[in-house]
C-alpha positions, 0 to 999 in steps of 0.5 A: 807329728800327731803321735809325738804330740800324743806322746808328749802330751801323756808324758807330761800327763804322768808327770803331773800326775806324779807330781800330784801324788807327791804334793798330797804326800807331803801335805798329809804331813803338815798339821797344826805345828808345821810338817810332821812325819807320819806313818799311814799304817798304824800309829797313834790312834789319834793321828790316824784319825786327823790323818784320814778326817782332816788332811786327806781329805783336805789334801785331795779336796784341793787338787780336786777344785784346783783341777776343776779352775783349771778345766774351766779356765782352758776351756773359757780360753778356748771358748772365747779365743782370749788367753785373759779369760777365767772361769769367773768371767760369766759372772758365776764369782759375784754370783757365788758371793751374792748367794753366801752373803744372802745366805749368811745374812738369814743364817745370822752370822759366820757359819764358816766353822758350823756343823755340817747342815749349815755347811752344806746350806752355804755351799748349795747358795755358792752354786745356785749363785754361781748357776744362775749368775751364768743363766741371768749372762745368757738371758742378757746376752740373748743366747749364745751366738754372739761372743763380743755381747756374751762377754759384755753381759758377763761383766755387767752380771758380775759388776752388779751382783757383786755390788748387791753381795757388797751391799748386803754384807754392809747391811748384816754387818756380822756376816762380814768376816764369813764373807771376807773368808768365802772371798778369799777362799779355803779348803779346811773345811773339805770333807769326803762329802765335799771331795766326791761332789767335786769328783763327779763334777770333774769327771762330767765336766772333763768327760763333756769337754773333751768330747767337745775339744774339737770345737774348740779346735776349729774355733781357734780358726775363727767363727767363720772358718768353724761354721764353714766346716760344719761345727754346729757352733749355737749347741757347742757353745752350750755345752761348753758353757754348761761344763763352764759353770759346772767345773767353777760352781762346783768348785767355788761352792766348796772352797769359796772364790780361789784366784789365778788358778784357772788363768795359770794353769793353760798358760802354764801348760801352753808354755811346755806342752803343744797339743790339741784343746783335747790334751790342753784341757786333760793338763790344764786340770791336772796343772790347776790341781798341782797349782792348788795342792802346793798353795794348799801346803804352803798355807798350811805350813808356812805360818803354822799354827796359823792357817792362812787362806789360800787365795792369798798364796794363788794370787801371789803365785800366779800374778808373779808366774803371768808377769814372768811370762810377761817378761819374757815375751814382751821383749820379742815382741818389741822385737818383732816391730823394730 
């Protein structure tokens, strides 16, 4: 049975990752007036350069933080045995906005369409942010051995920042609509800068996360159980956090806060696949870079010329792909008690 699910699991690996191959295909082709037919070898000049500057990079930037969430939010699933959790849950969201708001407040205003130092100022505060949000929950939480007072130092750290990023934004009342773009995310300003950051990232923090899977393997039989097995739990727990904060700092710190992708994408991958956490955290990556790729298309295209943000397009599709899944299971459920 463990070679079937090993098959399983890298069939439906290679269909992800056609699937993925096909959604950066069709996003080279949506442009400023909707989709387009191009041609990759030769052509117009002019094209080709939009082509190679814009939109590849663009197209590849959105897989790439969309299979960072994706990561984060199996492996926070995982961590704390709760399928609501989400890479945002130790707080590194409000921490990400507390330091692009603190950031835009000093720079003077949106810098959203600057030049790339701004940029990179920007996208250092977003993960500084992130980082120290998820080191202030530990300090809170007093380590990381118990879960229960983890999570609680999480949404406190993440109610607080959130409130001071508010209250700073209220006082710079011109870093409003940077911060209103930051909140709901965007890929257009990805550059091949921002995609090989995101590449390394991804490729620590799945490297890290899958040699630590069997951790999460043992935890889904409880704390207890896991110790009783020899899971050296305390310095578990810090790597897992540690490829946590990286796979959402990264990603947050290019396109800004991106909703529902790192919540859907396990249980999307749950719902099809039986695996270990080792396969479930490989999938999940590649389903939150397909999830990320479509909404990325589907912002760019649907209104075009107009550039929508494309943590609208993740918010409707998850909230309605969960409350699907909802749907489906509550009726047995109710079911089982009656």
């Amino acid at each position: 049975m463990t070679h079937a699910m090993t098959r399983e699991t890298v069939r439906w690996a290679g269909v992800l990752a056609l699937l993925g191959l096909a959604v950066m295909a069709l996003g080279l082709g949506v442009g400023s007036q909707g989709w387009e037919a191009i041609s990759v070898m030769g052509g117009d000049p002019v094209q080709q350069q939009i082509v190679w500057d814009i939109r590849w990079p663009r197209s590849l930037g959105a897989w790439l933080a969309g299979a960072l969430l994706g990561l984060a939010g199996a492996v926070a699933q995982g961590l704390f045995r709760n399928p609501l959790a989400d890479p945002y849950l130790l707080g590194s969201a409000s921490g990400a906005s507390l330091g692009v708001s603190l950031y835009l407040s000093v720079a003077g205003g949106s810098v959203l369409g600057a030049g790339g130092w701004q940029r990179l100022g920007m996208t250092g505060a977003a993960f500084v942010g992130a980082v120290g949000a998820v080191l202030l929950t530990l300090l809170l939480a007093r380590g990381v051995q118990q879960t229960l007072r983890l999570l609680l130092a999480g949404v406190v750290v993440g109610v607080v920042l959130g409130a001071l990023a508010s209250l700073a934004a209220l006082l710079q009342p011109q870093v409003l609509q940077a911060m209103q773009g930051f909140m709901l995310g965007s890929t257009a300003f990805v550059g091949w800068a921002s995609c090989a950051l995101m590449a390394g990232a991804l490729a620590v923090s799945l490297g890290v996360g899958v040699a630590l899977a069997r951790v999460l393997d043992a935890l889904t039989l409880g704390e207890a159980t896991a110790r009783s097995l020899g899971v050296p739990l305390g310095a578990a727990r810090i790597g897992l956090i540690a490829v946590l904060s990286l796979a959402t700092g990264a990603a947050v710190a290019q396109t800004g806060l991106i909703a529902f992708v790192g919540l859907a994408a396990p249980h999307a991958v749950r719902s099809r696949v039986h695996t270990t956490h080792a396969g479930l955290l490989v999938l999940s990556a590649l389903m939150g870079g397909v999830l990320l790729q479509s909404a990325d298309v589907l912002a760019r295209g649907l209104l075009a010329p107009q550039d929508l943000p494309v943590g609208m397009f993740t918010a409707v599709l998850g909230g309605v792909y969960l409350l699907w899944r909802m749907q489906r299971v509550h009726p047995a459920v109710n079911g089982d008690r009656t």
